[in-house]
C-alpha positions as a Python dict, from the first residue, in 0.01 Angstrom:
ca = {
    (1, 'X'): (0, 0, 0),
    (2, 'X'): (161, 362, -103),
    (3, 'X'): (49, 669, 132),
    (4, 'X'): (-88, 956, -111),
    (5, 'X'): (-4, 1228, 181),
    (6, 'X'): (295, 1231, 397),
    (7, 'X'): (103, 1339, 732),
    (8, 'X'): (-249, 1370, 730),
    (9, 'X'): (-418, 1572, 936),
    (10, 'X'): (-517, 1356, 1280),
    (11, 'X'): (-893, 1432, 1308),
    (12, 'X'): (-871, 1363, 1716),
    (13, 'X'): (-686, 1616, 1805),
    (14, 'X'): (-845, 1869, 1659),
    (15, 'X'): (-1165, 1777, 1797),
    (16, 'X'): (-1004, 1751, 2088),
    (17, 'X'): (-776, 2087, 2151),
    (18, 'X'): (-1031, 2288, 1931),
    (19, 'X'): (-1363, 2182, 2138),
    (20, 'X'): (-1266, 2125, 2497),
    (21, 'X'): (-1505, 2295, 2675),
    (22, 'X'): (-1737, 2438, 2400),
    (23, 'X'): (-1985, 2323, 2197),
    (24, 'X'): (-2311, 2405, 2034),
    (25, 'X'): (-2457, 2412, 2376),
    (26, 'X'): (-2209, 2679, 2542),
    (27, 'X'): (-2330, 2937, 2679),
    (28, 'X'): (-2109, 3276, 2804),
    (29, 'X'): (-1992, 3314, 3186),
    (30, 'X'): (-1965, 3613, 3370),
    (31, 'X'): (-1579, 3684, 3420),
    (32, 'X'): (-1545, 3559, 3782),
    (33, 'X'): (-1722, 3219, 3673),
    (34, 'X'): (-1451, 3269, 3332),
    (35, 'X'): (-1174, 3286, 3556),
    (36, 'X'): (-1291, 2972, 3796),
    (37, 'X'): (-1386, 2745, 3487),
    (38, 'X'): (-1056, 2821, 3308),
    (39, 'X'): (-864, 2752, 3641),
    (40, 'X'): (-1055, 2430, 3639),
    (41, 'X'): (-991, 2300, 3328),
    (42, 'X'): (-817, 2044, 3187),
    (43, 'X'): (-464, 2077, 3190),
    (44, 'X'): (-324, 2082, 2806),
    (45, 'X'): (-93, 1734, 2885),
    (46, 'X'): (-433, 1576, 3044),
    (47, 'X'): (-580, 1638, 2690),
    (48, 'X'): (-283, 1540, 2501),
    (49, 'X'): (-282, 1201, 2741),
    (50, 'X'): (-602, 1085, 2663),
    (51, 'X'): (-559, 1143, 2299),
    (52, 'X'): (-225, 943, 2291),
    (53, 'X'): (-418, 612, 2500),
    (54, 'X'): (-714, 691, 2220),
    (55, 'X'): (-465, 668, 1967),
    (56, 'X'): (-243, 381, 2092),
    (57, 'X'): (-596, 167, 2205),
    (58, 'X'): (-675, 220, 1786),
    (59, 'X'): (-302, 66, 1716),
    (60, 'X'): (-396, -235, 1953),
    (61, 'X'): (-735, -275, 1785),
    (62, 'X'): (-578, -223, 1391),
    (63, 'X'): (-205, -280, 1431),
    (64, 'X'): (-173, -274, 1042),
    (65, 'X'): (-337, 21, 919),
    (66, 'X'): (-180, 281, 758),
    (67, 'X'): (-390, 573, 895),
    (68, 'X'): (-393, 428, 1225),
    (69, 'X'): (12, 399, 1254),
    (70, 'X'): (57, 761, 1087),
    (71, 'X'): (-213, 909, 1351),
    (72, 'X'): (-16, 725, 1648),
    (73, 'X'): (330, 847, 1570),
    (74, 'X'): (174, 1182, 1531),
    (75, 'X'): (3, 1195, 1841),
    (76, 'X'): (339, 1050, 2032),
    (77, 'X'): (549, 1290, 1891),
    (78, 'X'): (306, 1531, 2065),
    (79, 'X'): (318, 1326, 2436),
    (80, 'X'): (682, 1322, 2378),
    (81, 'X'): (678, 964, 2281),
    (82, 'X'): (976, 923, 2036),
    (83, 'X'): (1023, 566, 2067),
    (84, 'X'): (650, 503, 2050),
    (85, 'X'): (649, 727, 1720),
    (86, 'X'): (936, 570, 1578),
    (87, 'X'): (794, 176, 1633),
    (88, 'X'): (450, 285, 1490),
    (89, 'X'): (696, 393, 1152),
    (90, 'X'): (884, 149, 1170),
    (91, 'X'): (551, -111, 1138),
    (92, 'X'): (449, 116, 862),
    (93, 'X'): (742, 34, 637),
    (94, 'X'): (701, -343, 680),
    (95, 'X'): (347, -275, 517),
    (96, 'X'): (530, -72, 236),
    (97, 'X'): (945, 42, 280),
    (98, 'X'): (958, 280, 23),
    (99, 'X'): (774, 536, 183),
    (100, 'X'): (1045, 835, 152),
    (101, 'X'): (822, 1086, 416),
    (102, 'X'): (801, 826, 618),
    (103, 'X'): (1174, 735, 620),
    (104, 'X'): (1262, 1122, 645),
    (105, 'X'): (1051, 1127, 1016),
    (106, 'X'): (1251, 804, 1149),
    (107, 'X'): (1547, 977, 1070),
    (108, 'X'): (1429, 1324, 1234),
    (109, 'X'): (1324, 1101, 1478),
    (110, 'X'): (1637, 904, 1538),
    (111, 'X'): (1837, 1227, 1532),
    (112, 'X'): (1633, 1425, 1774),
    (113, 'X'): (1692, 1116, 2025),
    (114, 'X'): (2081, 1128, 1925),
    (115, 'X'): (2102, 788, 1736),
    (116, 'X'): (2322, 970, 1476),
    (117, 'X'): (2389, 643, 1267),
    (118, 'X'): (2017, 561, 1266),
    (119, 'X'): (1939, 878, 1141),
    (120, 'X'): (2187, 859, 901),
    (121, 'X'): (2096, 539, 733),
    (122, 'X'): (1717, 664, 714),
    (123, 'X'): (1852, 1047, 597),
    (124, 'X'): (2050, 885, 313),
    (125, 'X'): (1771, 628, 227),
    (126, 'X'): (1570, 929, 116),
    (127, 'X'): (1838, 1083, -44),
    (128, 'X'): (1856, 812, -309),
    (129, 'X'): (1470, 743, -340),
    (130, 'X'): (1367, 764, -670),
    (131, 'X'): (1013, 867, -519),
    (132, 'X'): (1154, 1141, -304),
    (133, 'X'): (1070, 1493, -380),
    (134, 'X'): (1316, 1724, -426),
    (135, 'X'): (1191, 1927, -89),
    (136, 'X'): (1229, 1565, 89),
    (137, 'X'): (1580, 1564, -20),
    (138, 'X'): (1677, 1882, 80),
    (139, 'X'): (1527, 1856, 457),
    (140, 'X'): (1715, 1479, 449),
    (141, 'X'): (2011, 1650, 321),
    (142, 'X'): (2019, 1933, 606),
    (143, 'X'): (1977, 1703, 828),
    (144, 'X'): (2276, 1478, 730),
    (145, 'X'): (2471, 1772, 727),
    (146, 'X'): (2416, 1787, 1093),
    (147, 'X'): (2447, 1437, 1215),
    (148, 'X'): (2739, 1365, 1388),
    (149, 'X'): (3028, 1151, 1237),
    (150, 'X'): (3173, 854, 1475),
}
């Protein structure tokens, strides 16, 4: 299977950070009650916690689907999850390895977490992808420039 978009947009999240505490139903607070609701509200990581369990209970319940994977590693990148992101990748190239956006995160990913020669060997993968845009190249290609030789 070949992924159309690199990242798609993760239709959770933006329910989630873009209608805590509103809805069609909302109604305006005087300012005191404004000031006591928004000290009362969830706290940003609470949010961001129960969209990463969402999204890793949907990995346990379709382990091998594209979308699912892609929304996972997005949402751990998020919680801070790096390993979490990368194994969710990782699966996704066993469904399909030449997936150049996908190789171009694991190595951001690897580098970001300091595994230079893991980086490296995903950076250069999409360096010689035929299927690699020339934008996908040039990110890899920064990014090589700053990974660190042994």
């Amino acid at each position: 299977m070949i992924l159309t978009t690199p990242w798609p947009t993760i239709a959770l999240l933006a329910v989630v950070f873009t209608s805590a505490g509103t809805g069609s139903g909302a109604q305006s607070l005087p300012a005191p009650q404004q000031a006591q609701s928004a000290a009362t509200a969830a706290d940003p990581t609470d949010v961001v916690r129960a969209a990463y369990e969402a999204a890793f209970q949907e990995t346990l319940r379709n382990p091998a689907d594209p979308a699912t994977l892609l929304a996972f590693a997005e949402v751990a990148i998020r919680a801070g999850d790096l390993e979490g992101a990368i194994s969710a990748l990782d699966r996704l190239l066993l469904i399909d390895g030449d997936q150049p956006e996908v190789k171009l995160e694991l190595g951001v990913l690897y580098f970001r977490l300091g595994s230079f020669e893991a980086a490296r060997t995903y950076l250069e993968e999409v360096q010689s992808s035929k299927r690699a845009s020339a934008v996908l190249k040039e990110r890899a290609t920064g990014f090589l420039k700053e990974v660190k030789r042994p």
